[in-house]
N, C-alpha and C positions, 0 to 999 in steps of 0.2 A: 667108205674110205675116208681117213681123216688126209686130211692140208697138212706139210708138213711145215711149220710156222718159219716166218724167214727170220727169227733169229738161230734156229737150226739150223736152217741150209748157211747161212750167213759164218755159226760156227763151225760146220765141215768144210768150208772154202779156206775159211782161216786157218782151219788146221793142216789142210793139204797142203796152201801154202808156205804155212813153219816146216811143214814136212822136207816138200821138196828145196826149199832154201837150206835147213842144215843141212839135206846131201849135198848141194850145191857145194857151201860153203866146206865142209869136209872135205868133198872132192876136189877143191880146185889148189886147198893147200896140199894135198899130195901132190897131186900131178905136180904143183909145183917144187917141193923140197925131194919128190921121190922119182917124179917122170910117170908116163901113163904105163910102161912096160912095168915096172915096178910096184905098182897101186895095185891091191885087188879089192873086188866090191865089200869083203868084209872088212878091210881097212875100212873101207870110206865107212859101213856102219857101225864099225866100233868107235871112229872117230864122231860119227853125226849123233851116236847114242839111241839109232834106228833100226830097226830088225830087216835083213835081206829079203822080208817079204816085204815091209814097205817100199826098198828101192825098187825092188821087182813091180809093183804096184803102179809106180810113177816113172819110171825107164824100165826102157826093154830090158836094157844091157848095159855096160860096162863102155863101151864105145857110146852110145844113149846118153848116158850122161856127160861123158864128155864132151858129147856135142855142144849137149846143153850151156854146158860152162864158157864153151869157146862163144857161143853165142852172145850169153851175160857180156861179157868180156869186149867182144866185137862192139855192141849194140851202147857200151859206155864209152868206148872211144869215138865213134859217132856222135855220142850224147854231149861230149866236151867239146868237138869240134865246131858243133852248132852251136851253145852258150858262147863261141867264141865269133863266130860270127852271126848276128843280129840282120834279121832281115830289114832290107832301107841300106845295109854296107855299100859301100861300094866294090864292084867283084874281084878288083884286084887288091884290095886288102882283104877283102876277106878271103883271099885265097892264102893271103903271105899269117892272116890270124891266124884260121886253120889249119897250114902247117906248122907253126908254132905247139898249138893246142894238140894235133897230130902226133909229135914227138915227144909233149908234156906226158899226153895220156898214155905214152906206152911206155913211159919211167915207173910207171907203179910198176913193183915187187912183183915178178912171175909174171906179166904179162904178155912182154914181148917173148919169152921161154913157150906159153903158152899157145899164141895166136902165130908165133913164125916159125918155130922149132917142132913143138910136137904136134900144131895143129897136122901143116903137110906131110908127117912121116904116118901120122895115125888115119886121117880121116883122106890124105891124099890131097893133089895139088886143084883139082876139078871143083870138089866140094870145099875148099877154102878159099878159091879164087867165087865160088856164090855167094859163099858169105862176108869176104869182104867188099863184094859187088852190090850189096844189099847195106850195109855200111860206110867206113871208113872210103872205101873206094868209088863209093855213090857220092859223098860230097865233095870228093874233090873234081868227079866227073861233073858233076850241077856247078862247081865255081868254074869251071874252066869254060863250058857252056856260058852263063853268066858274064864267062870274062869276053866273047867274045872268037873263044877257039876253038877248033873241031877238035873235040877229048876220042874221037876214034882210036887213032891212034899213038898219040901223047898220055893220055890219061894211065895206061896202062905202066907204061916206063916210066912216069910219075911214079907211080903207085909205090912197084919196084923198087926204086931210090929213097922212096921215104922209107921201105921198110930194113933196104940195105942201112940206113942215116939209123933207124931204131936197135938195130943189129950192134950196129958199131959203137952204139950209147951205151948200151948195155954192157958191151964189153971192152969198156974201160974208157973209151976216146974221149977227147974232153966235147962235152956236150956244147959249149957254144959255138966252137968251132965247126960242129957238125950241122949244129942249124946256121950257120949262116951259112957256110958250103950250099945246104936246102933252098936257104932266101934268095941265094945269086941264081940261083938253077932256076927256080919258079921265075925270077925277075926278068931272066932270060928270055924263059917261054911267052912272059906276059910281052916283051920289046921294050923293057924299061932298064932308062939306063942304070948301071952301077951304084947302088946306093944304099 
């Protein structure tokens, strides 16, 4: 038996990963200008320039991929949330950064369409409430901990409000308005006065 040398293995990793990133990438501009009822998988590989045996290959399926994308998606808005606050913060600003950063990160184009709209009508309200329990909604549950408050039951109606606050950005409301409405709510939770 020959070793297969690890710049081969090395270039089949690289290439799964171009693989699955152009469907990614394909697929999440449908979903977003088309919606996920309206995408089908040969769109997404006419757009990624990929043959429906390679998506077949790397997702199951058409909901598979979607996941996938919802996750990418998820998994950066968490990514911004932390960049924004810095471990050493202190918990109650970094709770008021992170919702900042929270609201920033779901201004990009098709996001909030993606992870509030067609996440729960496609994938359902169970498996979007894990993945943003596994995310966005893990760190605000770790600041409120942090700050001091049992996130049992606050954390969740947080959640809620930030994504109602992301909803209403989207659809036209003027955006600082809406995060400061966000600031006083969190400032509330934290017992800090007006400010």
């Amino acid at each position: 038996m020959f070793a297969r040398s690890p710049n081969v293995a090395r270039t089949n990793r690289e290439r799964t990963e171009t693989t699955r990133q152009a469907l990614t990438e394909a697929a999440r501009a449908l979903f977003v200008s088309r919606g996920y009822a309206e995408t089908s998988t040969p769109d997404v590989c006419a757009a990624a320039g990929i043959t429906r045996g390679a998506l077949y290959h790397h997702f199951a399926d058409k909901r598979d991929l979607f996941r996938h994308v919802l996750a990418e998606e998820a998994a950066a808005v968490a990514a911004d949330i932390e960049a924004a606050t810095p471990a050493g913060q202190d918990a109650a600003e970094a709770l008021l950064d992170g919702a900042q950063a929270y609201l920033q990160a779901m201004t990009v184009p098709g996001r909030t369409r993606l992870l509030l709209v067609e996440g729960p009508a496609v994938l359902g309200l169970r498996e979007m409430l894990a993945l943003d329990e596994a995310n966005a909604a893990r760190t605000l549950r770790e600041g409120l901990e942090a700050a001091g408050i049992d996130a049992g039951g606050v954390a969740p109606l947080l959640s809620a409000a930030f994504d109602r606050a992301a909803l209403e950005i989207e659809a036209g409301a003027n955006a600082g308005q809406v995060r400061d409405a966000m600031l006083w709510l969190l400032r509330r939770v934290l017992g800090q006065a007006e400010g």
